[in-house]
N, C-alpha and C positions, 0 to 999 in steps of 0.2 A: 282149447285150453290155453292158458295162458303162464309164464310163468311165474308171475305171483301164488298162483295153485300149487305148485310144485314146493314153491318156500313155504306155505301153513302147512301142506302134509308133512316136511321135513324138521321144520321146526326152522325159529332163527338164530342158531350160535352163528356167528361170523369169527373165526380164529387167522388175525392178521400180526403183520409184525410193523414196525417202521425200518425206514428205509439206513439208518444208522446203528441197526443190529447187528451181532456181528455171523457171519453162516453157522456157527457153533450153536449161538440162540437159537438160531433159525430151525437149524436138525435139530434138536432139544424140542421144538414144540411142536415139529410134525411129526417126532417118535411118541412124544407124551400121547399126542390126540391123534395118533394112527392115521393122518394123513399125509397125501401125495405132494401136496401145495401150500404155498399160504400167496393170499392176496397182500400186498406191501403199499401202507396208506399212510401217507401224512397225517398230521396232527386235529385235521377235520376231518376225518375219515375220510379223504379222497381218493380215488384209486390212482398211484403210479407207477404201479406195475405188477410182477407175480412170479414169484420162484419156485420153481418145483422142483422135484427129485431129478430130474434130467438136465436142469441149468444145472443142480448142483453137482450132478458125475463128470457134467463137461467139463466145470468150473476146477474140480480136482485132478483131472487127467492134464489140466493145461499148466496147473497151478502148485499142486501135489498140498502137500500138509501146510502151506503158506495160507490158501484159502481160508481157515479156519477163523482168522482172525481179522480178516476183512469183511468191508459192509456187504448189507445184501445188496445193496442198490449196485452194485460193482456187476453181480450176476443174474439180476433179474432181468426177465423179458418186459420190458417198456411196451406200452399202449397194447395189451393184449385186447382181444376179443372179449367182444361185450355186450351184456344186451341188458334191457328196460324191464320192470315191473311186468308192462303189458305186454311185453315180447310174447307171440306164439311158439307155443311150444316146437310144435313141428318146424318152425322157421331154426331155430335154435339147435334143433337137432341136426339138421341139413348143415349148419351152420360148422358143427360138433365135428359132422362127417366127413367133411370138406376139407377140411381144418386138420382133421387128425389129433382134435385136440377133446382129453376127458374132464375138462371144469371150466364155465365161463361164470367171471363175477359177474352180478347181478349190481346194477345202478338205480338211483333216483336221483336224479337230475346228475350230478361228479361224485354224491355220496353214494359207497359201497352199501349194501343193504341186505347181501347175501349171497351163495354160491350155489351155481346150480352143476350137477354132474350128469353123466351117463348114466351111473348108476342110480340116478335120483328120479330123472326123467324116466328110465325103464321103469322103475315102482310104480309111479301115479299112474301111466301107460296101462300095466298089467291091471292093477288097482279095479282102475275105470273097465275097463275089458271084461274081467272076472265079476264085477256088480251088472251089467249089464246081461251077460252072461246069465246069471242066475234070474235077473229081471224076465231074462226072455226065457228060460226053463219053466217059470214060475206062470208063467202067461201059459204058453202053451200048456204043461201038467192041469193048468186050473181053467182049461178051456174042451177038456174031453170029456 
């Protein structure tokens, strides 16, 4: 499986910020859209980096209420972890594990194109499993 598969079962919103936002933006749009991250792209949608909740608790324990009004690009994590359209899932996962990290954007060729999670990759995972599952119920039940 690969992870272009994982992007059609998910759908493709991409929720990014640019890198001259300020971290107040930033929490403003991953409280709106209940997430953990946002991928941070120049003006061709290219990936240059990525903030998450955990840059951003760093960023305030070092920095305190000052942060708020600075860029992201100040606290994001530069050249994060990444993979291709055709990237193997499994590969990806391994990747995830290793890493200790739960979202890697998704590329074609520098342009961002989607995000892939743990908990994205477990869905299609179970998904596939559960179809198969009943594929092989369905065989065996219709073979007595």
């Amino acid at each position: 499986m690969q992870v272009r598969d994982v992007l059609k079962s998910k759908g493709g919103q991409i929720i990014s910020i640019q890198p001259e936002a300020t971290v107040t933006e930033a929490i403003a749009r991953m409280v709106q859209n209940n997430i953990g991250s946002l991928p941070i792209v120049d003006a061709e949608d290219h990936l240059i980096g990525i903030i998450s909740e955990r840059d951003l608790l760093r960023g305030i324990h070092n920095h305190g209420e000052k942060i708020c009004g600075k860029h992201v690009a100040e606290f994001m994590t530069r050249d994060p972890v990444t993979c291709e359209l055709d990237a193997n899932v499994n590969d990806v996962m391994g990747q995830m594990s290793e890493r200790r990290i739960a979202k890697v954007p998704v590329l074609s060729g520098a342009k961002l194109v989607g995000i892939v999670s743990v908990g994205d990759v477990i869905k299609v995972l179970y998904d596939t499993v559960q179809s198969e599952n009943q594929h092989l119920m369905s065989y065996i039940h219709g073979s007595m």
